[in-house]
The first five atom37 places (N, CA, C, CB, O) and aatype in JSON, in Angstrom:
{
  "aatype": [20, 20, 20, 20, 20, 20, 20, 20, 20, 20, 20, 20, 20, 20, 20, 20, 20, 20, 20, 20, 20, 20, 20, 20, 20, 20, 20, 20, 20, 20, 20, 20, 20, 20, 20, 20, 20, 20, 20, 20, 20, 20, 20, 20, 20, 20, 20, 20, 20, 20, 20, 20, 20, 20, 20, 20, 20, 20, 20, 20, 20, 20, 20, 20, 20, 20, 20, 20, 20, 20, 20, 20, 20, 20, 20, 20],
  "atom_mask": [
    [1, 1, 1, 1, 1],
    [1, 1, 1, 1, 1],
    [1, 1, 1, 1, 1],
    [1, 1, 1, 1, 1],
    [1, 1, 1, 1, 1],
    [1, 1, 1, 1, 1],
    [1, 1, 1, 1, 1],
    [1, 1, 1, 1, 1],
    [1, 1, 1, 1, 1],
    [1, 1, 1, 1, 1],
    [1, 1, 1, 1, 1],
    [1, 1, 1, 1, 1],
    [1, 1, 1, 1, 1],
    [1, 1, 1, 1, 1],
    [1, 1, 1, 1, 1],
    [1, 1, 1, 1, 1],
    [1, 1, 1, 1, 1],
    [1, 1, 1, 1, 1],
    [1, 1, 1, 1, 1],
    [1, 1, 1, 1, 1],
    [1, 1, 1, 1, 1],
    [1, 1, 1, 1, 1],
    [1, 1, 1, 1, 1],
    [1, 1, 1, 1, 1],
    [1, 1, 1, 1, 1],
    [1, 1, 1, 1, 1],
    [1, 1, 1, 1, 1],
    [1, 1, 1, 1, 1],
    [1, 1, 1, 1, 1],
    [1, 1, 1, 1, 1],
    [1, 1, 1, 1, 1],
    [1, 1, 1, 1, 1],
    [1, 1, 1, 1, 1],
    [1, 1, 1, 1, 1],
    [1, 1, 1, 1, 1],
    [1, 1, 1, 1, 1],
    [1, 1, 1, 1, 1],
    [1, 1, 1, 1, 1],
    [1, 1, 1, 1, 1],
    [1, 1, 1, 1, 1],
    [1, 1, 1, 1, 1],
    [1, 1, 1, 1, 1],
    [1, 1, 1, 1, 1],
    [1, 1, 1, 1, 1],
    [1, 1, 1, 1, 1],
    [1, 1, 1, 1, 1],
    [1, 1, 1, 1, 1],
    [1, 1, 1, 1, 1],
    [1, 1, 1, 1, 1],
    [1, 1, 1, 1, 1],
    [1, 1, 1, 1, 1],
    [1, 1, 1, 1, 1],
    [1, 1, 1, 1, 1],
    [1, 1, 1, 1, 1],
    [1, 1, 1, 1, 1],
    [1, 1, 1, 1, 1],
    [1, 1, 1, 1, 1],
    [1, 1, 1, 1, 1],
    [1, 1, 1, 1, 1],
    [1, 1, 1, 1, 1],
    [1, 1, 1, 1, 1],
    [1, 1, 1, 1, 1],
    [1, 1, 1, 1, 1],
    [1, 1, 1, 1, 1],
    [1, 1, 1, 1, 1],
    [1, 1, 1, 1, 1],
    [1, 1, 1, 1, 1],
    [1, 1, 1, 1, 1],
    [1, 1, 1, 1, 1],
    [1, 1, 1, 1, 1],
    [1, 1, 1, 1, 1],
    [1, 1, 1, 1, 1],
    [1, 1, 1, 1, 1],
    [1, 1, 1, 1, 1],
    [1, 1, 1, 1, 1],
    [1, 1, 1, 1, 1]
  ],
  "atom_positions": [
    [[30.06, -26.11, 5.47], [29.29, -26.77, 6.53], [28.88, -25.75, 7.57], [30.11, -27.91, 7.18], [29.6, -24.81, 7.93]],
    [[28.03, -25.94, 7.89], [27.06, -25.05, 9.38], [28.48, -25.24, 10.14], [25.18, -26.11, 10.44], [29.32, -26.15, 10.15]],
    [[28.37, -23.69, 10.93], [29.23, -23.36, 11.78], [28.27, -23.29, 13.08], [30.02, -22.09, 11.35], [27.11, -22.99, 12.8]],
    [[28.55, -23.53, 14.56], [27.63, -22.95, 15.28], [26.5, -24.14, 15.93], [27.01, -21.84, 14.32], [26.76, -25.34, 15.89]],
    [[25.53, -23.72, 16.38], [24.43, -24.93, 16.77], [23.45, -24.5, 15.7], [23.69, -24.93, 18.53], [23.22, -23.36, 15.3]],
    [[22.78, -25.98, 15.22], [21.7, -25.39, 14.38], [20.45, -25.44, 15.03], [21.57, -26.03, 13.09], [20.07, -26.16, 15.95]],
    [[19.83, -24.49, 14.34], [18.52, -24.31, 15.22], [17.12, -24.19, 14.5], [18.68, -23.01, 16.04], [17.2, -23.79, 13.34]],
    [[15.53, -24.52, 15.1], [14.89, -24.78, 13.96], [14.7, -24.18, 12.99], [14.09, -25.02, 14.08], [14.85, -24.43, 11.8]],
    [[14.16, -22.92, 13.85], [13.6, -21.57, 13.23], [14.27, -21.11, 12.55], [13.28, -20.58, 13.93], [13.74, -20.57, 11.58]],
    [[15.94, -21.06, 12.66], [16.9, -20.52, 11.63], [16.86, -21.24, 10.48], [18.26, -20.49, 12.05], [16.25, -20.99, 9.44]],
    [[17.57, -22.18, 10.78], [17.93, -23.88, 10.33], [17.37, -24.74, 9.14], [17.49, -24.77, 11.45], [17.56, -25.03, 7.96]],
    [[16.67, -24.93, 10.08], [15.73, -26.0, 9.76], [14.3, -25.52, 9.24], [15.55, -26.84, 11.02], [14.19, -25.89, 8.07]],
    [[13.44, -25.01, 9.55], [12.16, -24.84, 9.18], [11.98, -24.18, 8.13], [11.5, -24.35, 10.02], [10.9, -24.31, 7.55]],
    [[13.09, -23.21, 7.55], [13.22, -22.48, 6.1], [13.4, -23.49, 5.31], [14.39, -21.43, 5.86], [12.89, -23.18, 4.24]],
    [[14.05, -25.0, 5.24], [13.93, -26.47, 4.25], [13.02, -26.36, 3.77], [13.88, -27.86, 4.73], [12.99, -26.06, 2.58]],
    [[11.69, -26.59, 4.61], [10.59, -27.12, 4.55], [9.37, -25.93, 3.65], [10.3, -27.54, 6.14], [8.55, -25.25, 4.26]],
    [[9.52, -25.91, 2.31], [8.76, -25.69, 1.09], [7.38, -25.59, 1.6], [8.95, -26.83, -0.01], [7.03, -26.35, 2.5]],
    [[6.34, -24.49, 0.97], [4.89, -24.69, 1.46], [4.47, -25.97, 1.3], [3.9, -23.87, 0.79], [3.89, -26.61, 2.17]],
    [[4.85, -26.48, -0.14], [4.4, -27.78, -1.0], [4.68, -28.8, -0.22], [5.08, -28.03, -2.38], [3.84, -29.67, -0.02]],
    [[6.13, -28.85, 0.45], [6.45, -30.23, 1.19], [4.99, -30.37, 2.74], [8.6, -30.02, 1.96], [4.18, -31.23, 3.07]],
    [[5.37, -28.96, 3.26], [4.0, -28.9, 4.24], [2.87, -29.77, 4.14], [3.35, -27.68, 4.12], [2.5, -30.73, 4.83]],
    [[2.27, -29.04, 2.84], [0.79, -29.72, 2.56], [1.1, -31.44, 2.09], [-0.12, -28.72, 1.05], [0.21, -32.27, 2.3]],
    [[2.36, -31.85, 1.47], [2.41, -32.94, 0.69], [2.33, -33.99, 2.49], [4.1, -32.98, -0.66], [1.51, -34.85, 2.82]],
    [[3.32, -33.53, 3.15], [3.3, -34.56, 4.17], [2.52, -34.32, 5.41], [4.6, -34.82, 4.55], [2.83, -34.73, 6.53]],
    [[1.25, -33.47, 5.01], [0.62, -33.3, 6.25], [-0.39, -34.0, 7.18], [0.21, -32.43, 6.1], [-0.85, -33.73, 8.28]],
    [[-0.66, -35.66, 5.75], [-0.91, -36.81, 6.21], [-0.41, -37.48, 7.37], [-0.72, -37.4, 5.43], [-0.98, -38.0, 8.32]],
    [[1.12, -37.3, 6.97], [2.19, -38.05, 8.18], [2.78, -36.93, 9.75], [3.95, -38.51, 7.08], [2.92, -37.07, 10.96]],
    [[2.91, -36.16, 8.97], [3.27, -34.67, 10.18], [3.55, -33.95, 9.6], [4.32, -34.53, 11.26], [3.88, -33.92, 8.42]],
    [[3.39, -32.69, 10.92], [2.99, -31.03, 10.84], [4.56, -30.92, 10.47], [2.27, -29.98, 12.54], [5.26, -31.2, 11.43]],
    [[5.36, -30.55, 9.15], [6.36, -29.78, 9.22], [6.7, -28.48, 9.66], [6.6, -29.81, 8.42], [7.86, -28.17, 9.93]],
    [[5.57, -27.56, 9.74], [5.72, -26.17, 9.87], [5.67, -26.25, 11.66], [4.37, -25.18, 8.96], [5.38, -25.17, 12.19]],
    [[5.86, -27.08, 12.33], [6.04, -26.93, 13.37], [6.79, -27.62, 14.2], [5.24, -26.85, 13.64], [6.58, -28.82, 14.4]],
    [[7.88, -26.85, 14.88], [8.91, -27.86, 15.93], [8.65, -29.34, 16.31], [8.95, -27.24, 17.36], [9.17, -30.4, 15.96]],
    [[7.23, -28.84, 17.51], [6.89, -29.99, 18.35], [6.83, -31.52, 17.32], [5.29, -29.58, 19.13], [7.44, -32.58, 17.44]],
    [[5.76, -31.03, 16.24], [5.6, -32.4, 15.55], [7.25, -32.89, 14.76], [4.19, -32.17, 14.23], [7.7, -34.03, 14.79]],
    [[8.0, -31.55, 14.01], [9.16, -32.07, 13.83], [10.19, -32.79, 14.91], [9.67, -31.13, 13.31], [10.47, -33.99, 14.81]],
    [[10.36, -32.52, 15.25], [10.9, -33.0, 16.47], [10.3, -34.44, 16.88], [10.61, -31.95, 17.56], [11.02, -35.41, 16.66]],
    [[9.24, -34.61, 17.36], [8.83, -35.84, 18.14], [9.25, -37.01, 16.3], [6.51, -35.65, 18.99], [9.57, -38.2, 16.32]],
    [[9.14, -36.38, 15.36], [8.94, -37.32, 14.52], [10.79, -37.36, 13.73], [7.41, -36.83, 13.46], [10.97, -38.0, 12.69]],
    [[11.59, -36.83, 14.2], [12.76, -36.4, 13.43], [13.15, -37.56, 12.88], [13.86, -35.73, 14.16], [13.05, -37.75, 11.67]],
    [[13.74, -38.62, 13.89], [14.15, -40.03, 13.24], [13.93, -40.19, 11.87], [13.46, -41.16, 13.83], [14.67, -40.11, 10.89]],
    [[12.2, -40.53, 12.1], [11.62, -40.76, 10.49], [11.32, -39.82, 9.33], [10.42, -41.29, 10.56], [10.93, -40.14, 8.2]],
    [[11.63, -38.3, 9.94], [11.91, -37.68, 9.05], [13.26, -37.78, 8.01], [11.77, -36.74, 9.61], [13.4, -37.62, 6.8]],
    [[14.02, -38.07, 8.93], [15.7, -38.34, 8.45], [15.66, -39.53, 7.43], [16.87, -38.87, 9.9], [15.86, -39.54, 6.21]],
    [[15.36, -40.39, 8.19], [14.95, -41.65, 7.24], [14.57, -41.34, 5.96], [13.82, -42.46, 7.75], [15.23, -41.68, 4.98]],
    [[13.29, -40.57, 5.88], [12.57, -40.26, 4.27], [13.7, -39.23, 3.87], [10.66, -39.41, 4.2], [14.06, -39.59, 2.75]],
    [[14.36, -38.25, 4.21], [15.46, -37.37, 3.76], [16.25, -38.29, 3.01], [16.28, -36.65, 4.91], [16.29, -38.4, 1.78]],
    [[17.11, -39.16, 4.15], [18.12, -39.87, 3.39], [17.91, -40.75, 2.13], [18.68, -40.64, 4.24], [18.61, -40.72, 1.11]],
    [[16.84, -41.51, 2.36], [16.68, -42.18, 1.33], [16.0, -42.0, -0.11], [16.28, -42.94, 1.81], [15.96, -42.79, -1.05]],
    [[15.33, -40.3, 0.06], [15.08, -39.81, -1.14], [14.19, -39.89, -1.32], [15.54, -40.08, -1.99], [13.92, -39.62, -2.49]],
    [[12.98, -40.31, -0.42], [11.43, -40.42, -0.73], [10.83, -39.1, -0.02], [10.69, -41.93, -0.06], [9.71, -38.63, -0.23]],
    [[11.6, -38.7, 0.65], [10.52, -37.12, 1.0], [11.99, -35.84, 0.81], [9.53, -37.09, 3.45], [13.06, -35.91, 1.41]],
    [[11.62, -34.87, -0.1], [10.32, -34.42, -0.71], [9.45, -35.72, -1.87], [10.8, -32.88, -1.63], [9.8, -36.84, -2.24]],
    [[8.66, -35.16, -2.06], [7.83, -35.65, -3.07], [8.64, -35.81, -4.39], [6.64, -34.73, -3.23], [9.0, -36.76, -5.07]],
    [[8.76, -34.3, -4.44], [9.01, -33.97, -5.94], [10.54, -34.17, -6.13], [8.54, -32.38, -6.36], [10.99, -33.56, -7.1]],
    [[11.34, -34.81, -5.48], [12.72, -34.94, -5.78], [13.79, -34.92, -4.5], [13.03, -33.81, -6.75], [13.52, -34.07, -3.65]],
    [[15.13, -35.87, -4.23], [15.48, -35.94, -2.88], [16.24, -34.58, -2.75], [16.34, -37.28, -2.49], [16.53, -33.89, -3.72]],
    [[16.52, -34.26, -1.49], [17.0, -32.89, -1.13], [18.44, -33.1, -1.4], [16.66, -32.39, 0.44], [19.0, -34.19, -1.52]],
    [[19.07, -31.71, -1.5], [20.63, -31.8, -1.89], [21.68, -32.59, -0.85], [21.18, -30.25, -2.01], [20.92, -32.41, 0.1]],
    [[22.54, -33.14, -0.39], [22.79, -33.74, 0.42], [23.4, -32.64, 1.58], [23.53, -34.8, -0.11], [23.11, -32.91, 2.74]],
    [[23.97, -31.8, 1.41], [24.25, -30.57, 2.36], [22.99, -30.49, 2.8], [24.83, -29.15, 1.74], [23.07, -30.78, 3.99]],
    [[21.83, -30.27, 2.52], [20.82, -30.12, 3.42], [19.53, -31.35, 3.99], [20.25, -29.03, 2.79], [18.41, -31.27, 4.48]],
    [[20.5, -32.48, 3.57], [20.5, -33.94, 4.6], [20.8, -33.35, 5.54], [21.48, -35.27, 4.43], [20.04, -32.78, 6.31]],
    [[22.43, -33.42, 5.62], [23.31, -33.86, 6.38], [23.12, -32.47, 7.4], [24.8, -34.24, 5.61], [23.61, -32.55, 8.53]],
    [[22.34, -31.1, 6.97], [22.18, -30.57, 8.22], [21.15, -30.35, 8.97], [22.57, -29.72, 8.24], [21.06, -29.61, 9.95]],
    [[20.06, -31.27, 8.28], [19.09, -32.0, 9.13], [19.6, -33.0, 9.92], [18.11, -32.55, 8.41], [19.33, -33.08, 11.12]],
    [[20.23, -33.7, 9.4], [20.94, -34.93, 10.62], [22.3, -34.21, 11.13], [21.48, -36.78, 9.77], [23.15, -35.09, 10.98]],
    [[22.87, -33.17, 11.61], [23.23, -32.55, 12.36], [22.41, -31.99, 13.51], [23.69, -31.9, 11.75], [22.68, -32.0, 14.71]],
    [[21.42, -31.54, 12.9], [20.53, -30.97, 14.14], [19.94, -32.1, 14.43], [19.43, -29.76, 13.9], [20.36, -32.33, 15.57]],
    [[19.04, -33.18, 14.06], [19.12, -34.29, 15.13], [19.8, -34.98, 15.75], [18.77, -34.93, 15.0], [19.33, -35.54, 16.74]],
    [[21.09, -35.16, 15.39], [22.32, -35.27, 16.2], [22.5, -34.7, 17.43], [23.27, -34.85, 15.57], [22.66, -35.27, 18.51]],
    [[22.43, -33.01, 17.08], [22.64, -32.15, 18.09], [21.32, -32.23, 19.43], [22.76, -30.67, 17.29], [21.26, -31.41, 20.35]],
    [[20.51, -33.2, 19.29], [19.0, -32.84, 19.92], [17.69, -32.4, 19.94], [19.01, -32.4, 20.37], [16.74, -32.39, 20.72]],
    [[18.12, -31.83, 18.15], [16.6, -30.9, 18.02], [16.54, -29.83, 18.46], [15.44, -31.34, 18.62], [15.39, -29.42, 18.66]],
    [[17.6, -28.99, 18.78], [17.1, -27.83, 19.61], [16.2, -26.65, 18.78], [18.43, -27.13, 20.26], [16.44, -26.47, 17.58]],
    [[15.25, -25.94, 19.4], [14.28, -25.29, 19.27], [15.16, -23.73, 18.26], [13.51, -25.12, 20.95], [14.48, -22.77, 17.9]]
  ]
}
């Protein structure tokens, strides 16, 4: 498990696949904080339940440290 605070740029924004980018760029900007962030909730939502990515749900270690860092606030 993540030791530490997680953070996007470390964290978080290396998840996010070119493919997932373009796939959800209907709904929001992944490659960027602000839109991640304002939208995290419902990002978590599609995480957990296995509908985003597209192509298959993410491993659950890297759920659960997406919903750590929204836990933690989102920090930048």
């Amino acid at each position: 498990m993540q030791q530490g605070a997680i953070g996007y740029e470390g964290d978080i924004r290396p998840l996010f696949r070119d493919k997932d980018i373009s796939s959800m760029s209907m709904a929001f900007d992944l490659a960027y904080y602000d839109d991640v962030r304002a939208n995290a909730d419902q990002i978590l939502a599609h995480l957990s339940d296995g509908s985003m990515p597209c192509d298959g749900p993410w491993p659950k270690e890297q759920v659960e440290l997406f919903r750590g860092w929204v836990d933690g606030g989102c920090p930048a």
